[in-house]
N, C-alpha and C positions, 0 to 999 in steps of 0.2 A: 521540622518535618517538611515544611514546605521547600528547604533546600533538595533535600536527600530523594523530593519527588523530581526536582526540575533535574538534578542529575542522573536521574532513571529516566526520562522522557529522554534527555540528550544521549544517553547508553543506547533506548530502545532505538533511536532514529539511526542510532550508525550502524546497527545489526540489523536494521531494516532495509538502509540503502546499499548496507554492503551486502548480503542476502539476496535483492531485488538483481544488482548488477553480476552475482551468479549463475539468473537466469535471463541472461542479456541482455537485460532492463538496465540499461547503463546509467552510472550517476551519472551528471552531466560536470560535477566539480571533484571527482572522484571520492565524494562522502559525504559527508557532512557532522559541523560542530553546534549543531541548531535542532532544533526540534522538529524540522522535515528536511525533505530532501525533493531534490529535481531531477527528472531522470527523461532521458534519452528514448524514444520507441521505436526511432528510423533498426537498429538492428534487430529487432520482431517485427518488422514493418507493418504494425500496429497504428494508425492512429490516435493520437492524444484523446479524439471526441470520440473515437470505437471505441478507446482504452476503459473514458468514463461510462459509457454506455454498457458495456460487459459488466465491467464489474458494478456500476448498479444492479443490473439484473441478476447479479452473484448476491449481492447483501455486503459488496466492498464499496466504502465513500472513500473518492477521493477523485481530483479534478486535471482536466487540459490543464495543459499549461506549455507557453511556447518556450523556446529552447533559446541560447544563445545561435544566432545567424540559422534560423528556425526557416526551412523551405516551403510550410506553411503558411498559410493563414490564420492567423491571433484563432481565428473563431474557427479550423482546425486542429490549428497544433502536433508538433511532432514527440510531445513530453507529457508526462504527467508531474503532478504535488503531490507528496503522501506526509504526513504527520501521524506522531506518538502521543500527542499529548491527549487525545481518550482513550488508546488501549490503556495507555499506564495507569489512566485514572481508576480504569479497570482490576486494574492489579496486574498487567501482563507484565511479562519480561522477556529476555532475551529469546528462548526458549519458543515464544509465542510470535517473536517477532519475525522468526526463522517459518516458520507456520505460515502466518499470514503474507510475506513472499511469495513462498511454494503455492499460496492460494493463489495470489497473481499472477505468478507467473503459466500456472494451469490456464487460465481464463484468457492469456492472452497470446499463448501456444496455439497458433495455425488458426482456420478459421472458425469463427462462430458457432459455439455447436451448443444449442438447447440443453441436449443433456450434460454435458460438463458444468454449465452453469448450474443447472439444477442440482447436482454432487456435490459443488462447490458452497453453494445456497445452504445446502442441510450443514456441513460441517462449519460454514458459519455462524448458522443457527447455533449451533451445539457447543463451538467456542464460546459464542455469547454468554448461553448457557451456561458454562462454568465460571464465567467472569460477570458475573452480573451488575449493572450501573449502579442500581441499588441494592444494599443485604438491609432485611429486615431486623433492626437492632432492638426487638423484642422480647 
């Protein structure tokens, strides 16, 4: 079992990053064979620390992170981190991965805007909601 998870997490991360880098969230290694991935924000000219800060206030976790030959500052950053390894836990798949992209890539589409975060926020919610961390095995 616990193979067949580790290679749903490694599926989910490459339809994640490959997904991300359709909304010109670029990988920075063109995919990845790992269970996250690192991606490029200079062509949404996003910063890494706006990037994190958006999508917390979306109900998306995921961190800075500086880039190879990064024109930032470590504690800006021109990249983010994203990992699969709790959707999958989740039970998401491919499917979900593509989703949660598209929620990304929303949040980080032009500037800051309250209400897209809040859109983004509920349908978060509402994914979770169908994936929940725990099912009550009663």
């Amino acid at each position: 079992e616990y193979a067949a998870y580790t290679r749903q997490v490694v599926a989910n991360a490459a339809v994640l990053a490959g997904t991300l880098g359709e909304h010109g969230i670029r990988p920075t290694t063109g995919g990845t064979d790992t269970h996250l991935s690192l991606h490029d924000l200079q062509p949404v000219m996003v910063t890494g620390v706006d990037a994190e800060a958006r999508c917390d206030a979306a109900g998306i976790t995921l961190n800075k992170n500086a880039i190879p030959f990064d024109p930032q500052s470590p504690n800006i950053a021109s990249g983010i981190r994203v990992g699969t390894p709790a959707l999958t836990t989740r039970g998401m798949g491919a499917r979900e991965m593509t989703l949660v992209a598209a929620l990304i890539g929303r949040v980080l589409d032009g500037p800051a805007d309250e209400q897209v975060l809040a859109r983004v926020r509920g349908e978060v919610r509402d994914l979770c909601a169908h994936f929940p961390m725990y099912e009550d095995r009663q």
